[in-house]
DSSP file (Angstrom, degrees, kcal/mol; ACC not computed):
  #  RESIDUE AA STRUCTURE BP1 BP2  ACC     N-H-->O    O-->H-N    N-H-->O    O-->H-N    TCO  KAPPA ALPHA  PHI   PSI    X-CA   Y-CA   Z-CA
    1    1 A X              0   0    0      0, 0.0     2,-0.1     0, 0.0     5,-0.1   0.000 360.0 360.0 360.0 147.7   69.5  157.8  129.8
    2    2 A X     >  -     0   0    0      1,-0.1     4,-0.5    86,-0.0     5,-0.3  -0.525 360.0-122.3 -83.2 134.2   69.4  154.1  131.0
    3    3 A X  T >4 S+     0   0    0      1,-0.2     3,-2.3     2,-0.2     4,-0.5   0.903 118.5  56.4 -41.4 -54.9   67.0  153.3  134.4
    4    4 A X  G >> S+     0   0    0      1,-0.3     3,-0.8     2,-0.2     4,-0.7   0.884 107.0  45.6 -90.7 -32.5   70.2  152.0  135.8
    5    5 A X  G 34 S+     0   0    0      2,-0.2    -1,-0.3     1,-0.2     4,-0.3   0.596 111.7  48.7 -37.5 -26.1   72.0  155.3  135.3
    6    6 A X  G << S+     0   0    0     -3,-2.3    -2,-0.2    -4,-0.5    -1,-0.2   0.193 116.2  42.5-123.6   6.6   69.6  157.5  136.5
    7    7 A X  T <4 S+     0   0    0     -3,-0.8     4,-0.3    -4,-0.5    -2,-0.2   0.454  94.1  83.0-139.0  16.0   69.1  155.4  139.7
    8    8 A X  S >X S+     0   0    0     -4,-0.7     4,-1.6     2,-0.2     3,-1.3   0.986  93.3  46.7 -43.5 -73.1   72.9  154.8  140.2
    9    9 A X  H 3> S+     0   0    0      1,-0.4     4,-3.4    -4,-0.3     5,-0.1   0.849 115.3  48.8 -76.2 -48.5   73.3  158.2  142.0
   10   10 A X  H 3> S+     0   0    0      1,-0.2     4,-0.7     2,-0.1    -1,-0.4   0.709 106.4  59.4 -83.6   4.9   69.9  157.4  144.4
   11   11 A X  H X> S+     0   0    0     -3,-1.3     4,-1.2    -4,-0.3     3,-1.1   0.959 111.9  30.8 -41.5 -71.6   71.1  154.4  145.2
   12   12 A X  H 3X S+     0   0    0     -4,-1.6     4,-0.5     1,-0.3    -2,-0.1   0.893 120.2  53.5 -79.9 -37.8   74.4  155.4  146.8
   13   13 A X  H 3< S+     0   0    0     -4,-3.4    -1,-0.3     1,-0.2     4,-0.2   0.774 119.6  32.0 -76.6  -3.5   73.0  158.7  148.1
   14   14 A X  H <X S+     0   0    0     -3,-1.1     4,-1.8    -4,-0.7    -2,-0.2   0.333  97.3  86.9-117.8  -6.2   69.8  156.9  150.0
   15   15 A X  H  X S+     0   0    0     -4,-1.2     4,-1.0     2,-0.2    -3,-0.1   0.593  85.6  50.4 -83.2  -9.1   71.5  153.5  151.0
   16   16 A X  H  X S+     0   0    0     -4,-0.5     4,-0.6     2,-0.1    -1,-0.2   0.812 105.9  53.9 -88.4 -28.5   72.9  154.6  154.2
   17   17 A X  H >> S+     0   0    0     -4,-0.2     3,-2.7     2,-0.1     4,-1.9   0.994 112.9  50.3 -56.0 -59.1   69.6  156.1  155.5
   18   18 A X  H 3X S+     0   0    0     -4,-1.8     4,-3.5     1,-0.3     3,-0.4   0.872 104.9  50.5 -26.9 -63.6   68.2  152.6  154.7
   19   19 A X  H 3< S+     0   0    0     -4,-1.0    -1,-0.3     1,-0.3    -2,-0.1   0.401 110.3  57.3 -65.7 -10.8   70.6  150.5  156.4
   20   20 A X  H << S+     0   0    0     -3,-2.7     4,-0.3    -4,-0.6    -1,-0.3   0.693 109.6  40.4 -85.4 -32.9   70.0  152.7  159.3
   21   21 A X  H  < S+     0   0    0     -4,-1.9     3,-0.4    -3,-0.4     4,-0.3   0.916 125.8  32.3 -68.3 -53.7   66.7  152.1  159.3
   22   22 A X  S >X S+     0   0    0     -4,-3.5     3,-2.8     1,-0.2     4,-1.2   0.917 103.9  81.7 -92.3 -36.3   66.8  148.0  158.5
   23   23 A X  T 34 S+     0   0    0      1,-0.3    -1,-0.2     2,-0.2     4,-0.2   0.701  96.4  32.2 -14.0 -59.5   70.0  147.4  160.3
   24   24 A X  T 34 S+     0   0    0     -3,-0.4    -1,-0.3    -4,-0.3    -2,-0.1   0.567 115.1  60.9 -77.8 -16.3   69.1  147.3  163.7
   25   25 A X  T <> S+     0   0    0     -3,-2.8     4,-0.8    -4,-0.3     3,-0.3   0.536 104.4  55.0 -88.6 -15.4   65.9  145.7  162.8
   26   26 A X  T  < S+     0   0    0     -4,-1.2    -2,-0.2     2,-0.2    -1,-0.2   0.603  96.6  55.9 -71.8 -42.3   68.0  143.1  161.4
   27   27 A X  T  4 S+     0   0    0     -5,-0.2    -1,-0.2     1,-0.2    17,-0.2   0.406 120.4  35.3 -91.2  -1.9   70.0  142.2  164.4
   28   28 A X  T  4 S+     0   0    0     -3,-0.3    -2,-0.2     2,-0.0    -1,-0.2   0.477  89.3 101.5-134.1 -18.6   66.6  141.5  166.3
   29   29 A X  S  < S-     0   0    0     -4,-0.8     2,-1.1     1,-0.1   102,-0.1   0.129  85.0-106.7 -83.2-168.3   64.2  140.1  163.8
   30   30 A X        +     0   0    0    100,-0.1     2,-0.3     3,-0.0    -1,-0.1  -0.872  55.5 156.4-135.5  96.3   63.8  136.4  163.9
   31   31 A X    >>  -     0   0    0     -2,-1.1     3,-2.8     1,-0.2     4,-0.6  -0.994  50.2-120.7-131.3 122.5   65.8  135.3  160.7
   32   32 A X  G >4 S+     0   0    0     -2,-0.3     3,-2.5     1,-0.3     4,-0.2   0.811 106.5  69.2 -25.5 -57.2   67.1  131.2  160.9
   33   33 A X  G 34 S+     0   0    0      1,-0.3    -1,-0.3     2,-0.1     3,-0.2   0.654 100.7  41.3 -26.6 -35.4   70.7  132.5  160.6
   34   34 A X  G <4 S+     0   0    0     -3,-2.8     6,-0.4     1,-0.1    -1,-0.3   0.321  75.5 119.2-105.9  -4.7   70.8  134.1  163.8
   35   35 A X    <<  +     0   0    0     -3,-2.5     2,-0.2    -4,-0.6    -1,-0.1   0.674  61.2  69.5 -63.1   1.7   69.1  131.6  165.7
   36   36 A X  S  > S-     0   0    0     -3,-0.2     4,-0.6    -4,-0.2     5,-0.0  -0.460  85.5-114.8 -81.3 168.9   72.0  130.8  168.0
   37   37 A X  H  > S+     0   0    0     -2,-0.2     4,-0.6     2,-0.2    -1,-0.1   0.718 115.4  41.9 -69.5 -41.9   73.6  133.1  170.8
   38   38 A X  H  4 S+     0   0    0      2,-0.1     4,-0.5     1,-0.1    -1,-0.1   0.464 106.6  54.6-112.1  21.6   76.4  133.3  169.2
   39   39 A X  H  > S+     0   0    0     -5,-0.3     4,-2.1     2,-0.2     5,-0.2   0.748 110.3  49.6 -79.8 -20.0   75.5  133.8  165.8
   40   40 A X  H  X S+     0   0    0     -4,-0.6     4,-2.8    -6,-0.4    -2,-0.1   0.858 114.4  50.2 -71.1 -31.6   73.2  136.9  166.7
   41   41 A X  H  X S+     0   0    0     -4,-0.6     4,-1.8     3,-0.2    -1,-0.3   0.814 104.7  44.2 -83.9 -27.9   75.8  138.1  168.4
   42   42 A X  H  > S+     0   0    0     -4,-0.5     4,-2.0     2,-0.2    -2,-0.2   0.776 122.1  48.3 -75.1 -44.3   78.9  138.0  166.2
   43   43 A X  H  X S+     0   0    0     -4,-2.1     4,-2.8     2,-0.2     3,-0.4   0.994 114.7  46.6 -60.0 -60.7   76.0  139.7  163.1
   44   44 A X  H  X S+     0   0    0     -4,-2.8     4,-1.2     1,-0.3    -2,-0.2   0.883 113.9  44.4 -78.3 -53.1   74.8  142.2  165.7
   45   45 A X  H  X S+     0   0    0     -4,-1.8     4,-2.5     1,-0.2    -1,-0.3   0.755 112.9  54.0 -61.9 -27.5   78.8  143.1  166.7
   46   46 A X  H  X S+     0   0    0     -4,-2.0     4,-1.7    -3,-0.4    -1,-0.2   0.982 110.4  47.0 -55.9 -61.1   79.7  143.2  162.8
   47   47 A X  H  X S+     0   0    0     -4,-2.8     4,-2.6     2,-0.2     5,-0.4   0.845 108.0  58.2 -50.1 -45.8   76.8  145.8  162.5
   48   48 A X  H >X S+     0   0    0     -4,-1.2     4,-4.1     1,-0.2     3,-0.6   0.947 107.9  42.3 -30.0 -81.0   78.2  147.5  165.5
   49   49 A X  H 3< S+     0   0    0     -4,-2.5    -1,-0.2     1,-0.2    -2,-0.2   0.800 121.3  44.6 -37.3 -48.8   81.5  148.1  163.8
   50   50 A X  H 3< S+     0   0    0     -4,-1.7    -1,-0.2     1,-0.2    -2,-0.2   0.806 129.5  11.5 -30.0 -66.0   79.7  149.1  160.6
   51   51 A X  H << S-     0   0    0     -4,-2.6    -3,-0.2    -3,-0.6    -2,-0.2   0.178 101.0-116.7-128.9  -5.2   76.8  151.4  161.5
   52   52 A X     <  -     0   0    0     -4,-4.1     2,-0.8    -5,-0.4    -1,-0.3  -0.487  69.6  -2.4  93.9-167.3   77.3  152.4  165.3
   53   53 A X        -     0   0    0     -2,-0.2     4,-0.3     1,-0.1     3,-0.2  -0.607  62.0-140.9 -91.7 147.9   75.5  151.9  167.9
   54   54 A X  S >> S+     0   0    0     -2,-0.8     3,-5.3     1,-0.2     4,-1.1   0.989  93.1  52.9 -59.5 -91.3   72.2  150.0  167.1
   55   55 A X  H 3> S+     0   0    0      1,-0.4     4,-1.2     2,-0.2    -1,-0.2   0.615 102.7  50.0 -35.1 -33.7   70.0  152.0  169.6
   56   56 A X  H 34 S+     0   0    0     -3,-0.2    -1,-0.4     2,-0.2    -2,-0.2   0.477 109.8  55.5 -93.1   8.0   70.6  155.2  168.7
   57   57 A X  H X4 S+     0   0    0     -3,-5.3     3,-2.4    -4,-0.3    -2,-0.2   0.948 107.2  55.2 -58.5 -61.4   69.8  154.0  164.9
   58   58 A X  H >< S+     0   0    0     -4,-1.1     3,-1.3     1,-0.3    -2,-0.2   0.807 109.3  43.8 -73.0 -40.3   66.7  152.9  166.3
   59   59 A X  T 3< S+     0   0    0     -4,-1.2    -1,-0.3     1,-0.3    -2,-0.1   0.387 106.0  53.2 -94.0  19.3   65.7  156.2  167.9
   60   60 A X  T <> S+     0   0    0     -3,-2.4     4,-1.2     1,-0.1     3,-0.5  -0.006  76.0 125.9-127.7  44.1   66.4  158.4  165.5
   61   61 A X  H <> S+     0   0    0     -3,-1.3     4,-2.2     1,-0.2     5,-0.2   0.915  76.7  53.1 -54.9 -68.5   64.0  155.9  162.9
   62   62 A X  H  > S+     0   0    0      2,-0.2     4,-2.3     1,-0.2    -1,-0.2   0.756  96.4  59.1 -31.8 -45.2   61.9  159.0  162.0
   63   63 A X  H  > S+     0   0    0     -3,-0.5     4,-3.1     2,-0.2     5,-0.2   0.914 111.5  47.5 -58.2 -46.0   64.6  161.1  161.0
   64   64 A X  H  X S+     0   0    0     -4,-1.2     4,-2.5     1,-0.2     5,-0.4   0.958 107.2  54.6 -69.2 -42.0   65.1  158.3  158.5
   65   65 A X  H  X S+     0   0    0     -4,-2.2     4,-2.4     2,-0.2    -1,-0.2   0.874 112.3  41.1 -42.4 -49.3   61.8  158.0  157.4
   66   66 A X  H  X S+     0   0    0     -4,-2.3     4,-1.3    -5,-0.2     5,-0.3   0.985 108.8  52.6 -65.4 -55.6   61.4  161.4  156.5
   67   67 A X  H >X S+     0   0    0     -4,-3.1     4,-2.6     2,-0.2     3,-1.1   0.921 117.7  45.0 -43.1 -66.3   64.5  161.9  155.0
   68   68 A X  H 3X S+     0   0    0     -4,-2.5     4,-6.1     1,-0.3     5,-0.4   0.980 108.2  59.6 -22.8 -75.0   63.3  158.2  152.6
   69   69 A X  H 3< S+     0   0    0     -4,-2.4     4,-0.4    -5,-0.4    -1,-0.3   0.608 108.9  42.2 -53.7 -16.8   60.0  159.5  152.1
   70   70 A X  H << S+     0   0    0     -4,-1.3    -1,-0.2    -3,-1.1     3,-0.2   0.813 115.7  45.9 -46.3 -55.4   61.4  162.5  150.4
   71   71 A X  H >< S+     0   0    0     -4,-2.6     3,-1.8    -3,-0.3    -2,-0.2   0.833 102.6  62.9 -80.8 -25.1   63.5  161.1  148.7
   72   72 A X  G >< S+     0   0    0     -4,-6.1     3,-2.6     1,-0.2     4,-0.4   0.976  91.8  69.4 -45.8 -39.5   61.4  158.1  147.3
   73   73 A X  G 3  S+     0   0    0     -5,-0.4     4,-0.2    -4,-0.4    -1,-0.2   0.544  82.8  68.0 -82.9  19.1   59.6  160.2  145.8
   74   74 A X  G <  S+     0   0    0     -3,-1.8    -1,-0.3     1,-0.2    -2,-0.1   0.472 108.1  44.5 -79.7  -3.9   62.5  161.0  143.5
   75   75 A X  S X> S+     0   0    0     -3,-2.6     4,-2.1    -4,-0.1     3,-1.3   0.174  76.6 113.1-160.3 -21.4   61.9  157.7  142.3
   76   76 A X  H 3> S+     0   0    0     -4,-0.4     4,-1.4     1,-0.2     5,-0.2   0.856  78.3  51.7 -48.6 -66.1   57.9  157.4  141.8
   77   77 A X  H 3> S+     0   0    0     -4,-0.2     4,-0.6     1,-0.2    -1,-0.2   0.630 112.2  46.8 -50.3 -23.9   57.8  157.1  138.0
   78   78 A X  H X> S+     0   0    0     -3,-1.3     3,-1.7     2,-0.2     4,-0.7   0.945 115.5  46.8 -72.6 -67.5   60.4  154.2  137.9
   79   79 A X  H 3< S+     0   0    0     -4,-2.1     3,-0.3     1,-0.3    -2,-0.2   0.701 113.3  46.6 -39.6 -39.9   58.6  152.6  140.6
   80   80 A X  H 3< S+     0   0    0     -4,-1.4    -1,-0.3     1,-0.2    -2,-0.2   0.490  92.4  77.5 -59.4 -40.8   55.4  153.0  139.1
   81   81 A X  H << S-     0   0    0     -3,-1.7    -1,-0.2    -4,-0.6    -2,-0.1   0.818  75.2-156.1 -47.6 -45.3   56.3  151.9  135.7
   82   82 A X     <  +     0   0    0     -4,-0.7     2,-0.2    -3,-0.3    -3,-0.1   0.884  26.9 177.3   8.6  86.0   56.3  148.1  136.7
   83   83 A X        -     0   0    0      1,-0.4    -1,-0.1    -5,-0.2     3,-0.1  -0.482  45.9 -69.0 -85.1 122.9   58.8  147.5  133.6
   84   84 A X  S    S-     0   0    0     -2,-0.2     2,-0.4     1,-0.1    -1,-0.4   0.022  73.1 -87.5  -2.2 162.0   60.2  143.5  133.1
   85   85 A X        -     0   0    0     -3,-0.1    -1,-0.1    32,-0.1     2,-0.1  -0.909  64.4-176.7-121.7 132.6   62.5  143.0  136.0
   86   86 A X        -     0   0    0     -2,-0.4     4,-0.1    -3,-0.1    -1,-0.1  -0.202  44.1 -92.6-117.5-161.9   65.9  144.3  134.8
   87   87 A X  S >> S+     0   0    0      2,-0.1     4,-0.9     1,-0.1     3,-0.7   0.869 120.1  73.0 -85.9 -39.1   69.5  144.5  136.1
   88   88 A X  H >> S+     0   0    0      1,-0.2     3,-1.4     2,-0.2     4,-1.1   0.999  99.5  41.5 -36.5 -66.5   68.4  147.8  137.3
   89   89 A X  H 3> S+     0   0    0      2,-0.3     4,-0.6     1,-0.3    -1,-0.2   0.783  96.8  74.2 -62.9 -11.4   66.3  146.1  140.1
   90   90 A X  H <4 S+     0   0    0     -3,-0.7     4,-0.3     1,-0.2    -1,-0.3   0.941 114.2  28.2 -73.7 -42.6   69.0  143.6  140.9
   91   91 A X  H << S+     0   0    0     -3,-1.4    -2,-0.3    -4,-0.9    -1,-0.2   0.403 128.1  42.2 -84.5   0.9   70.6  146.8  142.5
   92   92 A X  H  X S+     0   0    0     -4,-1.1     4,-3.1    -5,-0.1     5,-0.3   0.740 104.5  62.5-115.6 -44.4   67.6  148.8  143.4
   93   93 A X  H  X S+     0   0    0     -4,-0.6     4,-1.1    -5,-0.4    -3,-0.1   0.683 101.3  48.0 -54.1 -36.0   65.4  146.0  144.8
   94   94 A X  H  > S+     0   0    0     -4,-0.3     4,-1.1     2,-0.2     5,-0.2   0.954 110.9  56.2 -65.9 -48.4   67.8  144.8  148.2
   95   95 A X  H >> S+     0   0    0      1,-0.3     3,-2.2     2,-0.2     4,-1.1   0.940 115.8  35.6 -36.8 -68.2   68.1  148.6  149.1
   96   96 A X  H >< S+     0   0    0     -4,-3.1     3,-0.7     1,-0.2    -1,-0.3   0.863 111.2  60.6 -69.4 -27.0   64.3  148.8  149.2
   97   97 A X  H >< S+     0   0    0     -4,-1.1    30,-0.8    -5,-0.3     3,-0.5   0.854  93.2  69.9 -30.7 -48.4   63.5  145.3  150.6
   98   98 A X  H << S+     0   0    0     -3,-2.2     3,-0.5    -4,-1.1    -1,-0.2   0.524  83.2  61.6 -93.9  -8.1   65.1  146.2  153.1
   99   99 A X  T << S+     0   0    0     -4,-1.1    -1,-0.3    -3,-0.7     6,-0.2   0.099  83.1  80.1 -81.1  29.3   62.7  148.6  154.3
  100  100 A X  S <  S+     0   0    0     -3,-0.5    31,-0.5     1,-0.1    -2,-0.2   0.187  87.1  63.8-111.8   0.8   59.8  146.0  154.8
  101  101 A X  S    S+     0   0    0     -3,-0.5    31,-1.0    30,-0.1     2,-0.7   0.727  81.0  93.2 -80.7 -18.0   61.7  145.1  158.1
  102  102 A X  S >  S-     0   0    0     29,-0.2     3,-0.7    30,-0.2    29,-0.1  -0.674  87.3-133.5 -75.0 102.0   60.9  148.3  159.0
  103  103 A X  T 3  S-     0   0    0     -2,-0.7    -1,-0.1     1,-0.2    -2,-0.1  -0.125  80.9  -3.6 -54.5 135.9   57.4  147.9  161.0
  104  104 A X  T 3  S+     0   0    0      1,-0.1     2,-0.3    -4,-0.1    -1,-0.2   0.866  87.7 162.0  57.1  58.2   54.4  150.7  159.7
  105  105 A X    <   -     0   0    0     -3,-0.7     2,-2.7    -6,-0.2    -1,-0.1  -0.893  46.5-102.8-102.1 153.2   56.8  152.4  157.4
  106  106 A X        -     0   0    0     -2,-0.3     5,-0.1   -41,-0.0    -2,-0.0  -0.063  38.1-174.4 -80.1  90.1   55.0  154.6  154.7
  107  107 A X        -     0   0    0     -2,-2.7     2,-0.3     4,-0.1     3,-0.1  -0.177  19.0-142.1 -66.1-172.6   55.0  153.0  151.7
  108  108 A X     >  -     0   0    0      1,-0.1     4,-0.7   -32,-0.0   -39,-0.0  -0.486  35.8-100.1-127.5 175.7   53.6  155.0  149.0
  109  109 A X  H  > S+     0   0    0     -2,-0.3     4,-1.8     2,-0.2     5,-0.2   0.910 124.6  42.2 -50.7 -60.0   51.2  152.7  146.3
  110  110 A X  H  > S+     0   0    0      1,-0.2     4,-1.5     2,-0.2     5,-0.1   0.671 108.8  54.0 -81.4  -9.8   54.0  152.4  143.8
  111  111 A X  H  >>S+     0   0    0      2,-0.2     4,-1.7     3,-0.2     5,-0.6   0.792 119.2  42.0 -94.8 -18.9   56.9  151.8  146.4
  112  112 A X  H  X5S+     0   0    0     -4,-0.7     4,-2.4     2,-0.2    -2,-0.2   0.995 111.0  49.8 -71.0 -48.0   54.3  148.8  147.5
  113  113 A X  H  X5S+     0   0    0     -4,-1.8     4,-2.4     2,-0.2    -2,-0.2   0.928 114.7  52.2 -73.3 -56.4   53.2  147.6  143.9
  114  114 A X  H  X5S+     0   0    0     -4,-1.5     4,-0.7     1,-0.2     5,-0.3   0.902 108.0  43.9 -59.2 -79.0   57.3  147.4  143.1
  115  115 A X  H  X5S+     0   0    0     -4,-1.7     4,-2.4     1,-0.2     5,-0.4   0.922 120.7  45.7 -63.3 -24.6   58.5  145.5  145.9
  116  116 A X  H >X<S+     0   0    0     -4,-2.4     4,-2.0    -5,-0.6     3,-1.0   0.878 116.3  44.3 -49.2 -74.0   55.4  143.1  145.3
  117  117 A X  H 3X S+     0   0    0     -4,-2.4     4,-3.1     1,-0.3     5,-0.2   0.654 119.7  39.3 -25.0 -65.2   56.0  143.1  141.8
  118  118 A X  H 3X S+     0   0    0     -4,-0.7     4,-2.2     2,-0.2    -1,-0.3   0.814 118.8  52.3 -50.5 -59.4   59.9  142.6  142.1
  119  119 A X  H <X>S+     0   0    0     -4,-2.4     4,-1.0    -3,-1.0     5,-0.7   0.957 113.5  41.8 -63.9 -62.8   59.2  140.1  145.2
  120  120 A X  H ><5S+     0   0    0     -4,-2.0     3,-2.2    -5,-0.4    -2,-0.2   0.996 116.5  45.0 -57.9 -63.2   56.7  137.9  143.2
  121  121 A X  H 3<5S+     0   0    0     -4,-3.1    -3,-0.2    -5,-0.3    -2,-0.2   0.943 123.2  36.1 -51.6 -62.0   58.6  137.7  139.7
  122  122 A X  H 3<5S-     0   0    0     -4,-2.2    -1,-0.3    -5,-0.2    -2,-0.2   0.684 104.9-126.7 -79.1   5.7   62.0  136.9  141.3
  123  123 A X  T <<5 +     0   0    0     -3,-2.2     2,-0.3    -4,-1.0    -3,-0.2   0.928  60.7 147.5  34.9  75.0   60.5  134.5  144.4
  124  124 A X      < -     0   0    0     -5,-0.7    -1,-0.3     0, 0.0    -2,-0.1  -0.943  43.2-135.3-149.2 110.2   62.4  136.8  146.6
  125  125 A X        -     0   0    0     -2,-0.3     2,-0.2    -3,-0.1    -3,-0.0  -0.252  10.7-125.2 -52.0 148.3   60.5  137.2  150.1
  126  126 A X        -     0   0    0    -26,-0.0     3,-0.4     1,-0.0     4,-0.1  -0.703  18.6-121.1 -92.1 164.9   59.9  140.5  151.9
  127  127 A X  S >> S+     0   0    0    -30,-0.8     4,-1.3     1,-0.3     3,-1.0   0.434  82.1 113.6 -99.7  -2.5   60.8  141.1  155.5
  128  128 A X  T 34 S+     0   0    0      1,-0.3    -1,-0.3     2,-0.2   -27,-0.0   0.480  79.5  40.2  17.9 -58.1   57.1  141.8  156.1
  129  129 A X  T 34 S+     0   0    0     -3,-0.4    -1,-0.3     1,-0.1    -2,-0.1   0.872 117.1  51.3 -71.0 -40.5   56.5  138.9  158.3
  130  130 A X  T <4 S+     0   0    0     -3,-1.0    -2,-0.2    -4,-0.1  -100,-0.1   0.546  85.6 144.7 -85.6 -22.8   60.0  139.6  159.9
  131  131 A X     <        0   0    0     -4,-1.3   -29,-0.2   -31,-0.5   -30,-0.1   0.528 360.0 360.0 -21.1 153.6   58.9  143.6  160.6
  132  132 A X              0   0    0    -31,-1.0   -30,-0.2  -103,-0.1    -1,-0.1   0.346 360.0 360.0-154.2 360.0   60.2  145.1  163.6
């Protein structure tokens, strides 16, 4: 079975815990796009509608954290591999990006060594600086 086959199914089932996590971190981080008043605000009221309210995302951040770190580890060997950068990673790679907005969150070695990996070959920043 094809990497992108066998990481379809954690994709869809782990991308709303993500987006719960970097969402909110998202509407506050200090990204040129938002640097008006009313672009931050128009992003952050789209998110609203999306994902709910922003604040109770933010405090229930552990729940999502655990719930990830379990489920990363569904994922280790892939991660681990550091394989050519494929189509697979074209979908796998935003998902997980987007937990480096997430301030302290626990990467594992391999979930670090991929987004590096991923980050460096495609000269696609991490939210790292941006961390919240």
């Amino acid at each position: 079975m094809s990497a992108i086959r066998r990481l379809t199914p954690w994709c869809k089932e782990n991308t709303r815990a993500v987006f719960n996590l970097a969402i909110p971190r998202f509407t506050r981080a200090d990204f040129k796009e938002l640097s008006t008043p009313a672009a931050r605000d128009a992003y952050t009221q789209r998110e609203i509608n999306a994902f709910g309210d922003l604040d109770t995302l933010m405090s229930n951040s552990q729940t999502y954290i655990d719930t990830l770190s379990d489920a990363l580890g569904k994922i280790e060997t892939y991660l681990r591999a550091k394989n050519p950068v494929s189509i697979t990673d074209f979908y796998l790679f935003p998902i997980l990006n987007s937990l480096t907005i997430v301030k302290d969150f626990p990467y594992s070695p391999a979930l670090r060594g991929y987004l590096e990996h991923v980050s460096m070959s495609c000269d696609v920043p991490l939210f790292t600086d941006k961390a919240l």
